[in-house]
C-alpha positions as CSV (number, residue, x, y, z in Angstrom):
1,X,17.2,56.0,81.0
2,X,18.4,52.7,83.0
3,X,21.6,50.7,83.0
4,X,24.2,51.1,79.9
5,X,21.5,53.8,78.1
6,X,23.4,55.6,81.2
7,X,26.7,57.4,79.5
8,X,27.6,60.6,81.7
9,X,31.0,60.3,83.0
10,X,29.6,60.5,86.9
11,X,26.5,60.6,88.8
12,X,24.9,61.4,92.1
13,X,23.7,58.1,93.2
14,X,21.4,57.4,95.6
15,X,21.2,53.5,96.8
16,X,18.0,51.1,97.2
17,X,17.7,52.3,100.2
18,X,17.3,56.1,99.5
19,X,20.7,57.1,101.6
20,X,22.7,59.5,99.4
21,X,26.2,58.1,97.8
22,X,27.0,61.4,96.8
23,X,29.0,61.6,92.7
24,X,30.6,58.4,91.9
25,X,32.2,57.2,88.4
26,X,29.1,55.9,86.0
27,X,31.4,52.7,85.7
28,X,31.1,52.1,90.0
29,X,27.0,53.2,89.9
30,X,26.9,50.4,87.2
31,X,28.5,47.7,89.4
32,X,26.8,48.8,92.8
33,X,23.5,48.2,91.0
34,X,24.6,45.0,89.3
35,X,25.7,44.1,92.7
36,X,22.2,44.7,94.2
37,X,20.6,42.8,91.6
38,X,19.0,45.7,90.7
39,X,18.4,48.9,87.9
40,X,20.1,52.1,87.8
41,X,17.7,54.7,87.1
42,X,18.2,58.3,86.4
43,X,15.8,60.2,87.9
44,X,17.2,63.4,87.2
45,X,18.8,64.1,84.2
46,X,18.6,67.7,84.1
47,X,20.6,68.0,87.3
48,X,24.7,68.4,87.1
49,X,25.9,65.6,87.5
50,X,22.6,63.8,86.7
51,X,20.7,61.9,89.8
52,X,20.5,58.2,89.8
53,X,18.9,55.7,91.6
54,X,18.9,51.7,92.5
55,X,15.9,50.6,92.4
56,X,13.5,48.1,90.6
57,X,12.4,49.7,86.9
58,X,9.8,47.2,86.3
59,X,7.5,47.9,89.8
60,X,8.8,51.8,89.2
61,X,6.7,51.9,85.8
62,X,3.9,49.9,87.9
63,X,3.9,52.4,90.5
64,X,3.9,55.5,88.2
65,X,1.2,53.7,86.1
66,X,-1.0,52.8,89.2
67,X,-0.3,56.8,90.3
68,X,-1.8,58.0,86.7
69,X,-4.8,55.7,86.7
70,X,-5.8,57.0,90.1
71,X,-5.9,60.5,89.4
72,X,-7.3,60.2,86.1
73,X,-10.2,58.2,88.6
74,X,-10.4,61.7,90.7
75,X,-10.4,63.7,88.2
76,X,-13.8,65.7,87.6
77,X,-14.8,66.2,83.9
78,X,-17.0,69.4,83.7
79,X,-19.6,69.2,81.0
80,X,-21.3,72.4,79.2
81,X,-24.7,72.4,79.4
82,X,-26.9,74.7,77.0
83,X,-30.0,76.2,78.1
84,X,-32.2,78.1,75.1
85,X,-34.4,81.2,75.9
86,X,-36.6,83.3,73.3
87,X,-37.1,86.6,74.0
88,X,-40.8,86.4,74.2
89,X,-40.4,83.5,76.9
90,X,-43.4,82.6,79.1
91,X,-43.0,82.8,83.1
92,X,-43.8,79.3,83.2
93,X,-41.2,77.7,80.7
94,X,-38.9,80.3,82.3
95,X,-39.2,78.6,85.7
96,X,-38.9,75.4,84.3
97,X,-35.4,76.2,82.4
98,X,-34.2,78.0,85.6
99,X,-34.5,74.9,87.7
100,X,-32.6,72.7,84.9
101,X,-30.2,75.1,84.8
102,X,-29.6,74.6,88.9
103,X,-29.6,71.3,88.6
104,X,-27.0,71.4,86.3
105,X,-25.2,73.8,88.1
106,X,-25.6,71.8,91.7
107,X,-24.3,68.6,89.4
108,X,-21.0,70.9,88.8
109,X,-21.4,71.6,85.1
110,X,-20.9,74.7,83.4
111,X,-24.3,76.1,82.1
112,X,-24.2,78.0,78.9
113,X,-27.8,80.4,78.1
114,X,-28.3,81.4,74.5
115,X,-31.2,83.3,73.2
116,X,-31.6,83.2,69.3
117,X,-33.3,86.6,67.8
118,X,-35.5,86.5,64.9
119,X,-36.3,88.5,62.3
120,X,-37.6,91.9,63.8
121,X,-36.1,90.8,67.3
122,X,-32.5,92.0,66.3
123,X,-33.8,95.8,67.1
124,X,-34.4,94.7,70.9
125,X,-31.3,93.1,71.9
126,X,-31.2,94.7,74.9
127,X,-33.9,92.7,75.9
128,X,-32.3,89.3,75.3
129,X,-29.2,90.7,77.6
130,X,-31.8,92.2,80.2
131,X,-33.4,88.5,80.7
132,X,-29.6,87.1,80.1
133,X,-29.0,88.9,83.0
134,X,-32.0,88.3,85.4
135,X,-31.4,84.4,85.0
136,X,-27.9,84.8,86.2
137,X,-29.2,86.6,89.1
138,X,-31.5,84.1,89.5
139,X,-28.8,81.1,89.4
140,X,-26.9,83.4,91.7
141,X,-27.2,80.9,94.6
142,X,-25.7,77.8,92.7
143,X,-23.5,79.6,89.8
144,X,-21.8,82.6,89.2
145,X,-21.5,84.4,85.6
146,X,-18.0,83.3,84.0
147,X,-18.4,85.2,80.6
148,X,-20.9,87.9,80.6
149,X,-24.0,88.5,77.6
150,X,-22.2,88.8,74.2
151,X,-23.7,89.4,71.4
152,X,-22.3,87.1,68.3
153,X,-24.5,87.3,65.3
154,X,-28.1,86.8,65.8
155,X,-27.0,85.3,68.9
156,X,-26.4,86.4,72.8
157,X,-24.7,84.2,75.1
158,X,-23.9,84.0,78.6
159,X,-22.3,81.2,80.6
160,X,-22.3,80.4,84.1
161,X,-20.0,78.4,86.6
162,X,-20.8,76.4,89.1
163,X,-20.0,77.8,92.8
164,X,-19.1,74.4,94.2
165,X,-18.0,71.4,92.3
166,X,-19.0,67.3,92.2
């Protein structure tokens, strides 16, 4: 709130200059930022009495927007990435979905392995978790496991973090 949206009876006020004016009528805040050519800001209406400050409202809202747009900028959106195994996978297209999965990982996304079962495959799941499991180990330089192997219909799922982020 700024100016007359202002109605408590006092305030703490703190001047343009940050120095503390200590609780003043809302009536003499109103004039001393009048005065300054200025806004009279409360900054903290949950406090009793409620802070308030002189200042400029228009370069505040710049300044909070400019602080928002930077850390939005910094900010580090982790994707999920989804590698598929079968349980009858080959060494060689094992390798090959291992080293996507690092990459991924090293790029600081989340890596989620699924295996699908088919048909007769259902009876062996213990299979799917025991290769679930060895590629974990084998991302264990790059990515720890942040949900273990579950089982969730004819599918078994694991996902792994990465250590270190972007």
């Amino acid at each position: 709130m700024i100016n007359a949206e202002i109605r408590d009876p006092s305030v703490r006020l703190i001047d343009e200059n940050g120095e503390q004016k200590g609780v003043v009528t809302n009536a003499v805040a109103q004039a001393a930022a009048r005065e300054a050519g200025l806004d009279l800001v409360k900054i903290a209406p949950g406090a009793v009495p409620p802070v308030c400050k002189i200042m400029d409202y228009g370069k505040f809202k710049f300044e909070q927007a400019k602080k928002l747009r930077e850390t939005r900028k910094n900010q580090n959106v982790v994707d999920v990435k989804e590698v598929k195994l079968s349980v009858g996978i080959g060494s060689h297209d094992y390798d090959f979905k291992l080293r996507n999965a690092q990459k991924f990982l090293s790029d600081g996304d989340k890596v989620k392995v699924s295996i699908r079962f088919r048909g007769r495959e259902m009876t062996h799941t213990d299979l799917g978790a025991e290769l679930l499991n060895r590629f974990a180990a084998d991302c264990g330089e790059v990515g720890s496991v942040e949900k273990p192997p579950k089982l969730e219909g004819r599918q078994m799922s694991l996902v792994i973090s990465a250590k270190t982020n972007k």
